[in-house]
PDB file of N, H, CA, C and O in Angstrom:
ATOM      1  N   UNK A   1      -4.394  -3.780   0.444  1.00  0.00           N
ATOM      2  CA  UNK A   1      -4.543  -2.815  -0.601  1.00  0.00           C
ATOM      3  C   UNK A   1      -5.991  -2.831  -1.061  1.00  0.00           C
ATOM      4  O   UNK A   1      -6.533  -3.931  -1.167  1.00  0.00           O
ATOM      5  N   UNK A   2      -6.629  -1.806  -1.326  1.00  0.00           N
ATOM      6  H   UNK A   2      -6.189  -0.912  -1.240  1.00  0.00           H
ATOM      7  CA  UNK A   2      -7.950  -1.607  -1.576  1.00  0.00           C
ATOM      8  C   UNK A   2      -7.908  -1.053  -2.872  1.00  0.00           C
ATOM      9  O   UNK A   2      -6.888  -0.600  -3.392  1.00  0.00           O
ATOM     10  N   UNK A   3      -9.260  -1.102  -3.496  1.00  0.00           N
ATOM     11  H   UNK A   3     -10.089  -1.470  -3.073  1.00  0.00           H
ATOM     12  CA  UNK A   3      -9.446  -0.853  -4.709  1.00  0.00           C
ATOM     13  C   UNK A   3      -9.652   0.767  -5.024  1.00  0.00           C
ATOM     14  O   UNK A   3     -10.099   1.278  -6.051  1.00  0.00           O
ATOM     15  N   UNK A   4      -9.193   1.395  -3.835  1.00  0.00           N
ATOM     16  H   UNK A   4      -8.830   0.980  -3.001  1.00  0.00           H
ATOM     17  CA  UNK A   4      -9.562   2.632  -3.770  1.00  0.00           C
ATOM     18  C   UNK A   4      -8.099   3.278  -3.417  1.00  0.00           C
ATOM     19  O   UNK A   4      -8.438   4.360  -2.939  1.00  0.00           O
ATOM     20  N   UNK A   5      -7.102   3.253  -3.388  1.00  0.00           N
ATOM     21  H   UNK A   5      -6.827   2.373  -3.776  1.00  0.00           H
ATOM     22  CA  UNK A   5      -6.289   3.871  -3.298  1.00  0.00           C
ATOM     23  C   UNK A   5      -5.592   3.404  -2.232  1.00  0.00           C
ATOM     24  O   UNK A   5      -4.384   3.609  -2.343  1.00  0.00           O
ATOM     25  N   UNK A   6      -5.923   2.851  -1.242  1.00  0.00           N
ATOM     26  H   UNK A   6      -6.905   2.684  -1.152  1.00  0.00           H
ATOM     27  CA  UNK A   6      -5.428   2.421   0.398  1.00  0.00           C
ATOM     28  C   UNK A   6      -4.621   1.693   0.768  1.00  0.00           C
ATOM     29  O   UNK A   6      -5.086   0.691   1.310  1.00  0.00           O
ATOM     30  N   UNK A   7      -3.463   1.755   0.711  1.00  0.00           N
ATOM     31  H   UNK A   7      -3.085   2.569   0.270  1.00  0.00           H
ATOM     32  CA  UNK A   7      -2.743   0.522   1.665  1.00  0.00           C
ATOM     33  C   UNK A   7      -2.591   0.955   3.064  1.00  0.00           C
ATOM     34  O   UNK A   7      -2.190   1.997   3.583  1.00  0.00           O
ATOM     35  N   UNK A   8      -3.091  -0.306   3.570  1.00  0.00           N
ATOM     36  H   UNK A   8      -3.417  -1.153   3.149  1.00  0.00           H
ATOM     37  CA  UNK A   8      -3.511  -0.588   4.902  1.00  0.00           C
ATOM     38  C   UNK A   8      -2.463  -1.584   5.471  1.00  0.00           C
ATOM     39  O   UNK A   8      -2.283  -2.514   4.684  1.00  0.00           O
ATOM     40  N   UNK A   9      -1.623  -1.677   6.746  1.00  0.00           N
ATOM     41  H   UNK A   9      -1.769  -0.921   7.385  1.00  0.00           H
ATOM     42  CA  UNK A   9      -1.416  -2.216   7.559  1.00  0.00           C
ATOM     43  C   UNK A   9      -1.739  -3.145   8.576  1.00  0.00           C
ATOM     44  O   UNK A   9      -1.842  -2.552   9.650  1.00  0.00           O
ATOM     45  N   UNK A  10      -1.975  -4.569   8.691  1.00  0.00           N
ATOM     46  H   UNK A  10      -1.891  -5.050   7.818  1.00  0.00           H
ATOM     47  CA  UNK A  10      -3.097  -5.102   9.392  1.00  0.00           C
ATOM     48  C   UNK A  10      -2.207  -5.631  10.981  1.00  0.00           C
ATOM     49  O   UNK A  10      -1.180  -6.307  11.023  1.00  0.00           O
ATOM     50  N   UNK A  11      -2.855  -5.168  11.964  1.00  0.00           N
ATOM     51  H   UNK A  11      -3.690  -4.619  11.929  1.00  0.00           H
ATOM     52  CA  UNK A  11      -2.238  -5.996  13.078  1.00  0.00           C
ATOM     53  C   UNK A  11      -2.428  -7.475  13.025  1.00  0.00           C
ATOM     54  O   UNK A  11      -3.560  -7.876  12.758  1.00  0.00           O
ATOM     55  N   UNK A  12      -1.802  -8.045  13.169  1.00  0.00           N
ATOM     56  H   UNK A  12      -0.882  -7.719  13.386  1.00  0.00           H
ATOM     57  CA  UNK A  12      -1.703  -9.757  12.752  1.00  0.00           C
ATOM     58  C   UNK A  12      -2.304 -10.536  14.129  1.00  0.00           C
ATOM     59  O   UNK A  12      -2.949 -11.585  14.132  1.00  0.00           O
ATOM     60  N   UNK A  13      -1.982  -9.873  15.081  1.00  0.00           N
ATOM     61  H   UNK A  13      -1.459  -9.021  15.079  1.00  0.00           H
ATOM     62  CA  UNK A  13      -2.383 -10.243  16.658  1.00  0.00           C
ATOM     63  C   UNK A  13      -4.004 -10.295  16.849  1.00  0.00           C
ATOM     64  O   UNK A  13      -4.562 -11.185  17.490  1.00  0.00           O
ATOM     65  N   UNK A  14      -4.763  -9.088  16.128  1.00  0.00           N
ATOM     66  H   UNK A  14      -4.310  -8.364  15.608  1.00  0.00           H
ATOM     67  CA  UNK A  14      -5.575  -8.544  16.269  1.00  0.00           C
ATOM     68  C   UNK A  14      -7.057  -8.238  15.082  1.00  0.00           C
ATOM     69  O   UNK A  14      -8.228  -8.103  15.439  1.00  0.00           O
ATOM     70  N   UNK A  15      -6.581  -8.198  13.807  1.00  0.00           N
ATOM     71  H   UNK A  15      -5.630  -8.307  13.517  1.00  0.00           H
ATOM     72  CA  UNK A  15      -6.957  -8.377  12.493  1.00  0.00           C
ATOM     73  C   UNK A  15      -7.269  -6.340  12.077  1.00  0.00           C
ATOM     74  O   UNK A  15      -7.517  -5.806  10.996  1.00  0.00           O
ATOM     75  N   UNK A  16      -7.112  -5.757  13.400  1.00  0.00           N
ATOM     76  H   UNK A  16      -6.910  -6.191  14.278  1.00  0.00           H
ATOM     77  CA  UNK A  16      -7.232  -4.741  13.302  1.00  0.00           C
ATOM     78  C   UNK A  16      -6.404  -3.473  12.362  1.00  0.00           C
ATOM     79  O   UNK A  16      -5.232  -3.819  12.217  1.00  0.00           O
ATOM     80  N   UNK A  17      -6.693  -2.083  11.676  1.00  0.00           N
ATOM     81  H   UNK A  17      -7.646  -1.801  11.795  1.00  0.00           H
ATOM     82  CA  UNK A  17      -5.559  -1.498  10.810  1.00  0.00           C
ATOM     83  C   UNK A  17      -4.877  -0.948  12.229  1.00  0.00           C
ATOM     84  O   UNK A  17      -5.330  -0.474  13.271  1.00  0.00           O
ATOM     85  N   UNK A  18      -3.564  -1.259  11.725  1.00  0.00           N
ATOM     86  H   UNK A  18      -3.196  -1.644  10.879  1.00  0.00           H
ATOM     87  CA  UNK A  18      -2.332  -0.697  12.308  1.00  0.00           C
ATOM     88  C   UNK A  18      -2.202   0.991  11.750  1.00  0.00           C
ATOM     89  O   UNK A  18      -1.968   2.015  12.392  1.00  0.00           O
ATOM     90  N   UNK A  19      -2.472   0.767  10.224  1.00  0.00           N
ATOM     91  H   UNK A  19      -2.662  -0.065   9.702  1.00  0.00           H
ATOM     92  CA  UNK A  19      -1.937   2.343   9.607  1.00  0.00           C
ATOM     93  C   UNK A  19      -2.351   2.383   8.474  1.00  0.00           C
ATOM     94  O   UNK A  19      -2.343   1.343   7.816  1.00  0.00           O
ATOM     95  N   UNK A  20      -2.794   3.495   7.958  1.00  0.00           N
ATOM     96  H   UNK A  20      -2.801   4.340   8.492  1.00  0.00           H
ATOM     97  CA  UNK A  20      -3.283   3.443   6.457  1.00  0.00           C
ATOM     98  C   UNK A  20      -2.673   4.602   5.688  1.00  0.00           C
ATOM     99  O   UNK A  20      -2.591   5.679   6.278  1.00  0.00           O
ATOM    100  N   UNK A  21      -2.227   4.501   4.415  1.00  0.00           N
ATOM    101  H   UNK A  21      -2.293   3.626   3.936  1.00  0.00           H
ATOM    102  CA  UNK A  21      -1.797   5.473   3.994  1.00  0.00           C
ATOM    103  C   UNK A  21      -2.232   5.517   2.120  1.00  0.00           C
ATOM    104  O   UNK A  21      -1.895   4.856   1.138  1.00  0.00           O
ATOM    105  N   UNK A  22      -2.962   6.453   2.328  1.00  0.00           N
ATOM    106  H   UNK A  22      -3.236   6.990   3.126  1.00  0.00           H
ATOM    107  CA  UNK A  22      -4.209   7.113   0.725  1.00  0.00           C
ATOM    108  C   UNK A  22      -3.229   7.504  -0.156  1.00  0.00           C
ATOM    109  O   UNK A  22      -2.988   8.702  -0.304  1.00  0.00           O
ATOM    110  N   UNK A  23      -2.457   6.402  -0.939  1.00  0.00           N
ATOM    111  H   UNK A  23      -2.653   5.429  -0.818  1.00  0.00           H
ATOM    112  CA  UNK A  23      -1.175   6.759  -2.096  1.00  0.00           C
ATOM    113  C   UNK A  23      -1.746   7.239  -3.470  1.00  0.00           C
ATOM    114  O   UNK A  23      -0.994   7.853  -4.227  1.00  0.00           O
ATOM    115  N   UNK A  24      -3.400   6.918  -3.926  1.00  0.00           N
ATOM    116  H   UNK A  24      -4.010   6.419  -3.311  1.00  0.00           H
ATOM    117  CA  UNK A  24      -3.540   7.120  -5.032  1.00  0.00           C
ATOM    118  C   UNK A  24      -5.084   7.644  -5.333  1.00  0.00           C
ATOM    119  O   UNK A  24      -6.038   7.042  -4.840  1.00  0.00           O
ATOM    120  N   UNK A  25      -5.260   8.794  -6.166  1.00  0.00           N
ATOM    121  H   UNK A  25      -4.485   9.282  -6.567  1.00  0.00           H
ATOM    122  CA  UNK A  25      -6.965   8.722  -6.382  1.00  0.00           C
ATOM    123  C   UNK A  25      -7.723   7.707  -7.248  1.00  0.00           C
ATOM    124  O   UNK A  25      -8.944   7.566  -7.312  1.00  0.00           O
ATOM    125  N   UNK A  26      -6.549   6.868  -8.055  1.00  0.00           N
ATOM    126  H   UNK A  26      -5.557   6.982  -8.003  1.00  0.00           H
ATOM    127  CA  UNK A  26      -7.220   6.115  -9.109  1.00  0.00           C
ATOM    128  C   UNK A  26      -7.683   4.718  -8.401  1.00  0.00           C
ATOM    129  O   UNK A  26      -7.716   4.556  -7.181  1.00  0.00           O
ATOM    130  N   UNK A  27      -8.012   3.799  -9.312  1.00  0.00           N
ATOM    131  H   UNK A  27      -7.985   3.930 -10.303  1.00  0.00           H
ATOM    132  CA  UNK A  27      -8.016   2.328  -8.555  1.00  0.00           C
ATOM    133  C   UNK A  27      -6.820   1.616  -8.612  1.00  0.00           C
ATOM    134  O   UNK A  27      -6.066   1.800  -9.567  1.00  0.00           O
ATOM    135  N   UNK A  28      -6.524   0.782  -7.676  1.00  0.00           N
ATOM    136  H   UNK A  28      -7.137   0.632  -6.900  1.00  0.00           H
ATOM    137  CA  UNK A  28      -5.519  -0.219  -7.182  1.00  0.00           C
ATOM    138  C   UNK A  28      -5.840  -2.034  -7.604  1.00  0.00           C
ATOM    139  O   UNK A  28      -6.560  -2.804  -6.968  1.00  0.00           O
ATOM    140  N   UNK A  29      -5.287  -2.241  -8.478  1.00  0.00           N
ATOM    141  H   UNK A  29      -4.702  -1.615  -8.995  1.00  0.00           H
ATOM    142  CA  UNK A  29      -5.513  -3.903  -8.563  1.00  0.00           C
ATOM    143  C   UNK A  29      -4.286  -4.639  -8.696  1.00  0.00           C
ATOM    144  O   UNK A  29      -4.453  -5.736  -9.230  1.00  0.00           O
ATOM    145  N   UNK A  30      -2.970  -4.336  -8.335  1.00  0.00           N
ATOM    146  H   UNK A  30      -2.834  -3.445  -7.901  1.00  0.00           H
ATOM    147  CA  UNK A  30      -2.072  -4.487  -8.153  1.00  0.00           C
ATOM    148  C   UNK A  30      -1.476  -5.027  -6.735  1.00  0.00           C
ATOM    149  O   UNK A  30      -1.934  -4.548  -5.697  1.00  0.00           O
ATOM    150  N   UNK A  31      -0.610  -5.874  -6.694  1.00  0.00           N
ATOM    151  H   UNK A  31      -0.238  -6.263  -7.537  1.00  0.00           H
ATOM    152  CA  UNK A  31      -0.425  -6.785  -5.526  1.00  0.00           C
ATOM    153  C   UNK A  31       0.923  -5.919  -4.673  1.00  0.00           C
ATOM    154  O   UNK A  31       2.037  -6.026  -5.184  1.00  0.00           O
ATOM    155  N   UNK A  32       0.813  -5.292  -3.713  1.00  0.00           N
ATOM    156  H   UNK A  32      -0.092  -5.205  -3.298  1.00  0.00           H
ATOM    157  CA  UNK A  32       2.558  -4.632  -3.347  1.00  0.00           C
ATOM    158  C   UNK A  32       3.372  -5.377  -3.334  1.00  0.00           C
ATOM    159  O   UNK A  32       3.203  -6.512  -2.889  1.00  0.00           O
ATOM    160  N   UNK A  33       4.670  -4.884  -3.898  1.00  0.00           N
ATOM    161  H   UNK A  33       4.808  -3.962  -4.260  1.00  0.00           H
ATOM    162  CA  UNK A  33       5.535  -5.909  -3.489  1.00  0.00           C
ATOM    163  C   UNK A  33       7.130  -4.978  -2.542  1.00  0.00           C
ATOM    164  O   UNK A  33       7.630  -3.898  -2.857  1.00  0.00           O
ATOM    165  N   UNK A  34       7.468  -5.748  -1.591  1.00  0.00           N
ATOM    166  H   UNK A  34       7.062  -6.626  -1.336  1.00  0.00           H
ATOM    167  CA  UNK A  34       8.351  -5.523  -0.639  1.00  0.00           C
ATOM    168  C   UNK A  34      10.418  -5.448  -1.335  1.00  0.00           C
ATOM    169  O   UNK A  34      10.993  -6.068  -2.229  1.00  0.00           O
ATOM    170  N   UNK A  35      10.740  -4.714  -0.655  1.00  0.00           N
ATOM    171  H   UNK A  35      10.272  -4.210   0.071  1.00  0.00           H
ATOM    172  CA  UNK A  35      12.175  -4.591  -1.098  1.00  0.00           C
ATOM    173  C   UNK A  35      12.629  -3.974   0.325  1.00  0.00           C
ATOM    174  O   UNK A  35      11.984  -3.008   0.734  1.00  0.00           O
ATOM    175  N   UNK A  36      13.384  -4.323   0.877  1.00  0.00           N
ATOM    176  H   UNK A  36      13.907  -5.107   0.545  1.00  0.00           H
ATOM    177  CA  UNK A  36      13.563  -3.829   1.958  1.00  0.00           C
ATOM    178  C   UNK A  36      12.771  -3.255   2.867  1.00  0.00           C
ATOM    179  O   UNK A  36      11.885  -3.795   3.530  1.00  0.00           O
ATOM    180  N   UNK A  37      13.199  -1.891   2.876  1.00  0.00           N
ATOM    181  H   UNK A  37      13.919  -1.453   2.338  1.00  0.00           H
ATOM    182  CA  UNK A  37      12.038  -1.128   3.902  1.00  0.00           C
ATOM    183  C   UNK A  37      11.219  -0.507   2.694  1.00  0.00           C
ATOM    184  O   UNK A  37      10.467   0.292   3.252  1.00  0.00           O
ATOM    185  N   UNK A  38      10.932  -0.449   1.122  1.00  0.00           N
ATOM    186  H   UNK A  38      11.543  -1.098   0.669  1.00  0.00           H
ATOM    187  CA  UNK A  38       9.948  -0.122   0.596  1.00  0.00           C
ATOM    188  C   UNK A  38       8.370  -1.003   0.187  1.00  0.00           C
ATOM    189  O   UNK A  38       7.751  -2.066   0.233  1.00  0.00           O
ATOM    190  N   UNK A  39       8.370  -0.137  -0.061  1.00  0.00           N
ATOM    191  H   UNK A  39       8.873   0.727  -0.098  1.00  0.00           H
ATOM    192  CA  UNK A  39       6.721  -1.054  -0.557  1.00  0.00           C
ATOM    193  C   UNK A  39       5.850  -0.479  -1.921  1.00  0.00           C
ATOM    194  O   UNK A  39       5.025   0.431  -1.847  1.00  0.00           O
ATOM    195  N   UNK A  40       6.003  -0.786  -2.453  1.00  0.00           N
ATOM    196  H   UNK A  40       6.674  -1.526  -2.512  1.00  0.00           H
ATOM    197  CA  UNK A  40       6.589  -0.764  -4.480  1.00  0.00           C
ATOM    198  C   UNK A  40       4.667  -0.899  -4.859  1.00  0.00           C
ATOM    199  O   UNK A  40       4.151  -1.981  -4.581  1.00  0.00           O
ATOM    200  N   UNK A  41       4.251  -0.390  -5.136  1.00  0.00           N
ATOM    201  H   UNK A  41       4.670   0.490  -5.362  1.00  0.00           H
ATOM    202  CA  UNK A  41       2.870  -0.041  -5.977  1.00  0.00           C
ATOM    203  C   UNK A  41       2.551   0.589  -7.509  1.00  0.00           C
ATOM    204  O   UNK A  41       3.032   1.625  -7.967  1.00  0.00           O
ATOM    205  N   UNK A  42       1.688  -0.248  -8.113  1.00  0.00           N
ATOM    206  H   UNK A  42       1.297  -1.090  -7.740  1.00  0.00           H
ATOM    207  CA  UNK A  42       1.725   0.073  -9.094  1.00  0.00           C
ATOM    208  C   UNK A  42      -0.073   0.477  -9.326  1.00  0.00           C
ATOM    209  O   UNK A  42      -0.930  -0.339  -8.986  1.00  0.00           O
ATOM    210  N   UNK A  43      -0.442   1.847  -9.951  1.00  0.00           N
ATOM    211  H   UNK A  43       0.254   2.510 -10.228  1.00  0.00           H
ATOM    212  CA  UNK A  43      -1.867   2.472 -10.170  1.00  0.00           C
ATOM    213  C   UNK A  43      -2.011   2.196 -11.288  1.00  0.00           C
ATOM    214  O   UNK A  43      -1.228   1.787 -12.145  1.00  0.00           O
ATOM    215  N   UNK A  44      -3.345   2.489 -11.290  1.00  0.00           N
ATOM    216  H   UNK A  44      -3.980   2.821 -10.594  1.00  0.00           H
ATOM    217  CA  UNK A  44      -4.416   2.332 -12.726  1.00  0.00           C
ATOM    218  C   UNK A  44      -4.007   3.903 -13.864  1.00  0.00           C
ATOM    219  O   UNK A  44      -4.448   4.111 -14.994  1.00  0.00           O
ATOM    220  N   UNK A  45      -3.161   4.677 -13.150  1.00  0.00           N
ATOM    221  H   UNK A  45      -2.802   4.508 -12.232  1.00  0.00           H
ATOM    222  CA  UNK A  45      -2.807   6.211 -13.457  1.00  0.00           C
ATOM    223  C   UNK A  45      -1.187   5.361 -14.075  1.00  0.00           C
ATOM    224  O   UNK A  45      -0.201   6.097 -14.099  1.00  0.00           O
ATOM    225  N   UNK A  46      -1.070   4.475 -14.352  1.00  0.00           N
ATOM    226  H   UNK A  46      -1.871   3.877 -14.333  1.00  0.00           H
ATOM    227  CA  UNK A  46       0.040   3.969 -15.039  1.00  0.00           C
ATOM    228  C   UNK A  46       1.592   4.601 -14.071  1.00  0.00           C
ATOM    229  O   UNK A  46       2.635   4.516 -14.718  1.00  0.00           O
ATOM    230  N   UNK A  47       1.702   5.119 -12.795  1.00  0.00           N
ATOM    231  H   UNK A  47       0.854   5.188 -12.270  1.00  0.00           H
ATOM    232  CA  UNK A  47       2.336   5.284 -12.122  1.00  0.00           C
ATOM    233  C   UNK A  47       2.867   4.774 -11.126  1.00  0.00           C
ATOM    234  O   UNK A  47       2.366   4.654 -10.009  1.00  0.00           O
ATOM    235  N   UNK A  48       4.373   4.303 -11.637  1.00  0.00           N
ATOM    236  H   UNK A  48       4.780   4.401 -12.545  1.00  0.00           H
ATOM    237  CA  UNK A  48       4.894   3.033  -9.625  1.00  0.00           C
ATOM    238  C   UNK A  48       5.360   3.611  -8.945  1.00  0.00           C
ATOM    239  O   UNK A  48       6.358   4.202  -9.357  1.00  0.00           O
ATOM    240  N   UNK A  49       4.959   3.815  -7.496  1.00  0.00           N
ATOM    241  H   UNK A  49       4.148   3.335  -7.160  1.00  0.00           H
ATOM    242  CA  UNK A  49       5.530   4.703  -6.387  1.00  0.00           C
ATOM    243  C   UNK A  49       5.850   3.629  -5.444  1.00  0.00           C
ATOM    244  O   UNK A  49       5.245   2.605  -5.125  1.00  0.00           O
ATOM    245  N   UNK A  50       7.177   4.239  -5.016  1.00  0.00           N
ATOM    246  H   UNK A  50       7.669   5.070  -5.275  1.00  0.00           H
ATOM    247  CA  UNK A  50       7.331   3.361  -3.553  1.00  0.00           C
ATOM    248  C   UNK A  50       6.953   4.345  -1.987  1.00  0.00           C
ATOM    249  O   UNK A  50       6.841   5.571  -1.967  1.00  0.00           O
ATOM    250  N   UNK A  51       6.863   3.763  -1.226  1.00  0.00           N
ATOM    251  H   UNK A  51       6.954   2.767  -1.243  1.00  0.00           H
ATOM    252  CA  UNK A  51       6.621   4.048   0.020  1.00  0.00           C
ATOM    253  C   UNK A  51       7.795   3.643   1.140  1.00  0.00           C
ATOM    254  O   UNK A  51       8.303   2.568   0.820  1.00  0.00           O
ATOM    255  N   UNK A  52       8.135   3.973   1.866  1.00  0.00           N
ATOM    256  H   UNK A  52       7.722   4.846   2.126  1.00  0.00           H
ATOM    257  CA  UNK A  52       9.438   4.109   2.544  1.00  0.00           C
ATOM    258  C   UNK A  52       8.321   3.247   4.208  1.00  0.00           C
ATOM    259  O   UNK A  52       7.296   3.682   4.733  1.00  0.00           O
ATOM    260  N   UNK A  53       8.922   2.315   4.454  1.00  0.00           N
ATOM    261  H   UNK A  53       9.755   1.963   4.027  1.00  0.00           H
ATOM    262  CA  UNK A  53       8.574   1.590   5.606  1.00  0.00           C
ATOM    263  C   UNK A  53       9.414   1.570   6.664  1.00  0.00           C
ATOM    264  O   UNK A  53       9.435   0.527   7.317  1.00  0.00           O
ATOM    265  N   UNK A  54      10.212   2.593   7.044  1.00  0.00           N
ATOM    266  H   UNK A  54      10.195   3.441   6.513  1.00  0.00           H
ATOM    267  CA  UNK A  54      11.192   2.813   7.759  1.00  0.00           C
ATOM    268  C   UNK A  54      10.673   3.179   8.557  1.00  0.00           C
ATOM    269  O   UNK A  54       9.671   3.874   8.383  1.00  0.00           O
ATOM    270  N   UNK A  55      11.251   2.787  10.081  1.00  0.00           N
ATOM    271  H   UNK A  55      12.064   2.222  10.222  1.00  0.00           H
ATOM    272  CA  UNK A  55      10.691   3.159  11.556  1.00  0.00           C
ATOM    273  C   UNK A  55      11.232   3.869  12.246  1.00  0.00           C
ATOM    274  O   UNK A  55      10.769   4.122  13.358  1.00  0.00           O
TER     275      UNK A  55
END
């Protein structure tokens, strides 16, 4: 997660991004946290969105 809006995907094999996906225009200082297949974020825009990690 970047301070810019970004959660990023990291290949673990490789250190390389797997996938990135631009959830927010504000800043990010918030840690994701996992629930199944979501991925739970919280912005500086006082807004928690999840993201669906389903394949």
């Amino acid at each position: 997660m970047g301070v810019n809006g970004l959660l990023m995907g990291i290949e673990l094999s490789t250190g390389k991004c797997a996938d990135a996906y631009h959830f927010s225009i504000d800043c990010v200082y918030s840690t994701p946290a996992v629930y199944q297949d979501l991925v739970i974020l919280g912005g500086q825009d006082g807004i928690v969105r999840e993201i669906s990690v389903k394949e």
